[in-house]
Backbone as CSV, one residue per row, in Angstrom:
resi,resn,N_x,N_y,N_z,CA_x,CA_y,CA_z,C_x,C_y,C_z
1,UNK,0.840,-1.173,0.000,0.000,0.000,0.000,0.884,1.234,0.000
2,UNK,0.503,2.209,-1.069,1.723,3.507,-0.773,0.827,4.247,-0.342
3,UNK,-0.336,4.411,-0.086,-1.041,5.708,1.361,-2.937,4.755,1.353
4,UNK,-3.139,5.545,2.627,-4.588,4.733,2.588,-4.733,3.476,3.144
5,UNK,-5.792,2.801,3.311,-6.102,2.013,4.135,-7.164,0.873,3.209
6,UNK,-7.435,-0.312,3.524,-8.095,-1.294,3.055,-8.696,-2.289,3.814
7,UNK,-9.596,-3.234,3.919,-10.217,-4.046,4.398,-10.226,-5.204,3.135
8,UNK,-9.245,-6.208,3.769,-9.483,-7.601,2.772,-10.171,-8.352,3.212
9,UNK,-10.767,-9.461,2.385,-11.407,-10.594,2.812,-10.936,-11.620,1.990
10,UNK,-10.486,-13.229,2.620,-9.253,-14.104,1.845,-9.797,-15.050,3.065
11,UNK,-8.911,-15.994,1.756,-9.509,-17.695,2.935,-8.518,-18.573,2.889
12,UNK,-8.116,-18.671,4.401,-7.130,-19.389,4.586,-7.599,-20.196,5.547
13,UNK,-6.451,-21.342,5.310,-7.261,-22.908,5.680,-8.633,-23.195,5.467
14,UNK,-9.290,-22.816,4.259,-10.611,-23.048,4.092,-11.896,-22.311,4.668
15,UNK,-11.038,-21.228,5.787,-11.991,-20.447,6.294,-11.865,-18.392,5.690
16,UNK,-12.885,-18.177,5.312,-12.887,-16.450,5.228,-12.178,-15.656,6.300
17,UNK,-10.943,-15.332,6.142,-10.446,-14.062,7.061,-10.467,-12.550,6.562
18,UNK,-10.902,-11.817,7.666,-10.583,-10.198,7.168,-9.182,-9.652,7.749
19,UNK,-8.904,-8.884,6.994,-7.560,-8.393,7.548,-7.561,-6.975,7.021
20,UNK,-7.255,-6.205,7.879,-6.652,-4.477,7.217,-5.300,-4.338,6.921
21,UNK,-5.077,-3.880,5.908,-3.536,-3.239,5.704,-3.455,-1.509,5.505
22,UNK,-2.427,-1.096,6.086,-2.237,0.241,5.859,-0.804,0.478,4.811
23,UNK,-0.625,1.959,4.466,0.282,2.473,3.836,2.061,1.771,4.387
24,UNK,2.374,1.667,3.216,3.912,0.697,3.834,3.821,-0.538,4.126
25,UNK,2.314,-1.581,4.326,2.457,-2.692,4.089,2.017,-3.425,3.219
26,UNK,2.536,-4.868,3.041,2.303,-5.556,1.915,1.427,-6.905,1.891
27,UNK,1.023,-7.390,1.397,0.534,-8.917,1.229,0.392,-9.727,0.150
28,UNK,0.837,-10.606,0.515,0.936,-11.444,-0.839,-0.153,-12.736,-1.124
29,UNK,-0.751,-12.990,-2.106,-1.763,-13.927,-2.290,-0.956,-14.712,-3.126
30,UNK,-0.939,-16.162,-2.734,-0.314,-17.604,-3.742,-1.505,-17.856,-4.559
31,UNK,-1.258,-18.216,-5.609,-2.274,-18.095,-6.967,-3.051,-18.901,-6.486
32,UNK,-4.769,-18.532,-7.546,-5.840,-18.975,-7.010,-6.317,-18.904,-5.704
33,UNK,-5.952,-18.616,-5.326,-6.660,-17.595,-3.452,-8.044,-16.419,-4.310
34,UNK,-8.540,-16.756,-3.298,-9.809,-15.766,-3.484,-9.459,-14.149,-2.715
35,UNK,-10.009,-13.644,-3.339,-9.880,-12.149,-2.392,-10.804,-11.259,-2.725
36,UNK,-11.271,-9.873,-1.735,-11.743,-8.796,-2.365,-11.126,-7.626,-1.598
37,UNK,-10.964,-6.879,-1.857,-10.825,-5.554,-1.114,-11.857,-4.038,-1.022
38,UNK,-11.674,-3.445,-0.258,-12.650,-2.570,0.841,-11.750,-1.616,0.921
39,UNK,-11.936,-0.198,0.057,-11.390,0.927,0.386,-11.727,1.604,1.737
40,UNK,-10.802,1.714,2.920,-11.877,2.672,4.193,-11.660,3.841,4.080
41,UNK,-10.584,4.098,3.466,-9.849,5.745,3.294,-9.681,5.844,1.457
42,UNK,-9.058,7.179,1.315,-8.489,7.806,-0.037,-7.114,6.721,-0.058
43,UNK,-6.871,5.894,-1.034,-5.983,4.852,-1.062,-5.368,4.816,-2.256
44,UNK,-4.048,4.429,-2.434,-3.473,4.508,-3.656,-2.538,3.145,-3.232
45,UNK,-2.848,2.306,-4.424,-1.961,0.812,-4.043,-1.195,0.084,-5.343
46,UNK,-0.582,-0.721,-5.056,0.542,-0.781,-6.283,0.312,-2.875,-6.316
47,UNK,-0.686,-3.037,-7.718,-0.879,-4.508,-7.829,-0.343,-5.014,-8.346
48,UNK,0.956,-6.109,-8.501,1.282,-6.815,-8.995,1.203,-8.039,-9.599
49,UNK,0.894,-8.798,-10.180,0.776,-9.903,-10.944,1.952,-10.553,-11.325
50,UNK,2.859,-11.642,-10.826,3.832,-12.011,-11.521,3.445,-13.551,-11.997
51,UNK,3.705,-13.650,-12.903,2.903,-15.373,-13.684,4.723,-16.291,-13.339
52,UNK,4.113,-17.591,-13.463,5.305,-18.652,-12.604,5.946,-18.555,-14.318
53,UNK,7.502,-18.808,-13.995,8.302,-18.675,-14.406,8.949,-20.424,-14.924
54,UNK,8.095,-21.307,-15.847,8.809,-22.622,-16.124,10.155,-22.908,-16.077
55,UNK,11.355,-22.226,-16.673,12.447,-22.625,-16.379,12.932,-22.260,-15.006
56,UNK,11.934,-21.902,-13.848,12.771,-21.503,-12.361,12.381,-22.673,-11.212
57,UNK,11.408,-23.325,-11.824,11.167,-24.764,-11.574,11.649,-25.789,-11.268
């Protein structure tokens, strides 16, 4: 997150967790994870997508 605030919702071990992140932190989702996010503030965030890499395998 580079400013602003969020409300996720993600499921780990099979169960729905919420979690907030603020400005300066990060989270990472392992592919196919479900998610949504919940602006609570003016937020500006930086999404990445990196696809698996066959020859790093």
């Amino acid at each position: 997150m580079m400013s602003g605030k969020v409300k996720i919702k993600t499921v780990i071990d099979g169960k729905e967790v919420f979690v907030e992140i603020g400005a300066g932190e990060v989270i990472v989702f392992p592919e196919n994870v479900p998610h949504e996010f919940w602006a609570l503030e003016q937020t500006v965030d930086l999404d990445l997508h990196v696809l698996v890499r066959e020859d790093w395998l």
